[in-house]
C-alpha positions in Angstrom: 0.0 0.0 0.0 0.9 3.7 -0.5 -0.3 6.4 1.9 -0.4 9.9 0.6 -0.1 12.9 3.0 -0.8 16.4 1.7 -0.3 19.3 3.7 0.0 23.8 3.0 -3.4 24.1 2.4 -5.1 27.1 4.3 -6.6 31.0 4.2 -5.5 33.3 1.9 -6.5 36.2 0.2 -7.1 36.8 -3.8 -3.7 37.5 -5.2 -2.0 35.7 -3.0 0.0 31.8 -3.2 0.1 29.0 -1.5 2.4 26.1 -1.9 1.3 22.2 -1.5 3.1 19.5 -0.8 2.3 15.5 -1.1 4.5 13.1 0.4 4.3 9.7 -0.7 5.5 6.2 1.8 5.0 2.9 1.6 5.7 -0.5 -0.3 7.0 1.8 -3.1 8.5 0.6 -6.0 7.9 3.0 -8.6 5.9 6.2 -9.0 4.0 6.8 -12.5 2.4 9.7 -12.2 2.0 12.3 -9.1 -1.2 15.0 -9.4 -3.2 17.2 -7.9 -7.4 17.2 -8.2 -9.5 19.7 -6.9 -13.7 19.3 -5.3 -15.3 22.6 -4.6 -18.6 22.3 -2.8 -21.7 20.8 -4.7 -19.0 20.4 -8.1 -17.5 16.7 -9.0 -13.8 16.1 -8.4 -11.4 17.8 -11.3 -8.2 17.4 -12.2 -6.0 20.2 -11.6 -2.3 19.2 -12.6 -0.1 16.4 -12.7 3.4 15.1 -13.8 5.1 12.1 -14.7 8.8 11.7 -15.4 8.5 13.2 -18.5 6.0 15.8 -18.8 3.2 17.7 -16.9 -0.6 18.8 -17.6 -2.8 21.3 -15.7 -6.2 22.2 -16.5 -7.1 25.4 -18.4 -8.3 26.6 -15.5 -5.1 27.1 -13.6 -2.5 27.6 -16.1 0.2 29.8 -16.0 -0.9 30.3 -12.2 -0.1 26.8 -11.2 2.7 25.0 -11.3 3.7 20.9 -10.3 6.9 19.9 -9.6 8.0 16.6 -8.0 10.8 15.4 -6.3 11.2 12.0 -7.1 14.2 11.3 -4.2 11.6 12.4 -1.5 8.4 10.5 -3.4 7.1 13.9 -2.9 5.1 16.4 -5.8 4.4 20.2 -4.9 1.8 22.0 -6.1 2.8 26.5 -6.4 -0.4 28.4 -6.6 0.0 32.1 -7.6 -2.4 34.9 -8.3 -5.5 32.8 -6.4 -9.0 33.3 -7.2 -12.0 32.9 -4.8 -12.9 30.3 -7.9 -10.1 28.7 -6.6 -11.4 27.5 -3.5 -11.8 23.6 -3.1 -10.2 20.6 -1.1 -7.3 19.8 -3.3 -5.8 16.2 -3.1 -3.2 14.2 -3.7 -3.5 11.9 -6.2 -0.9 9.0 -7.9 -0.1 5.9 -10.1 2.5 3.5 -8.4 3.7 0.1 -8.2 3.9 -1.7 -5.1 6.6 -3.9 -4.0 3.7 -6.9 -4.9 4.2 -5.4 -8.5 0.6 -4.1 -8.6 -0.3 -0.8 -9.8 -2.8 0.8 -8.5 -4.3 4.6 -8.0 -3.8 6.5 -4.5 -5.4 8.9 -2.8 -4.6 11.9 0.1 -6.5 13.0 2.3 -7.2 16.1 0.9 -6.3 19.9 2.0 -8.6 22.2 2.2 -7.4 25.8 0.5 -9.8 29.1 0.6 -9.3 31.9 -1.0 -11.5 35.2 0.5 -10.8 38.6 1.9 
């Protein structure tokens, strides 16, 4: 199994940035894919980023406000939010693709941070 633990979430006002982080521990043997979904209140889960070894999507939504980056020596994928919008509110969660030691693959899921954005 793989446990996901996300944390940076919080208060801010419009304008401002907030930096997530996912940490990822376990029976790890490899990590596809690391992302980042978002669920605002009464809307479905969307996806809002993610990055494998080779290349990284985000959702029209958040680009070039939004960046992913991972750290692959600390199983660990950030997610930099600048210039936040209220719109922007949600619980934002961890999300990724890994092998196990058992050689399954499977999808994993955080917790979830919650992240508002209000003056």
């Amino acid at each position: 199994q793989v446990q996901l633990v996300e944390s940076g979430g919080g208060l801010v006002q419009p304008g401002g940035s907030l930096r997530l982080s996912c940490v990822a521990s376990g029976s790890i043997f490899t990590i596809y894919t690391m992302g980042w979904y978002r669920q605002a209140p009464g809307k479905q889960r969307e996806l809002v980023a993610f990055a494998s070894d080779a290349t990284t999507n985000y959702a029209d939504s958040i680009k070039g406000r939004f960046t992913i980056s991972r750290d692959n020596a600390k199983n660990t994928v950030y997610l930099q939010m600048n210039s936040l919008k209220p719109e922007d509110t949600a619980v934002y969660y961890c999300e990724a693709i890994a092998r196990t030691g058992d050689l399954r693959t499977q999808q994993y899921w955080g917790q979830g941070t919650q992240v508002i954005v209000s003056s």
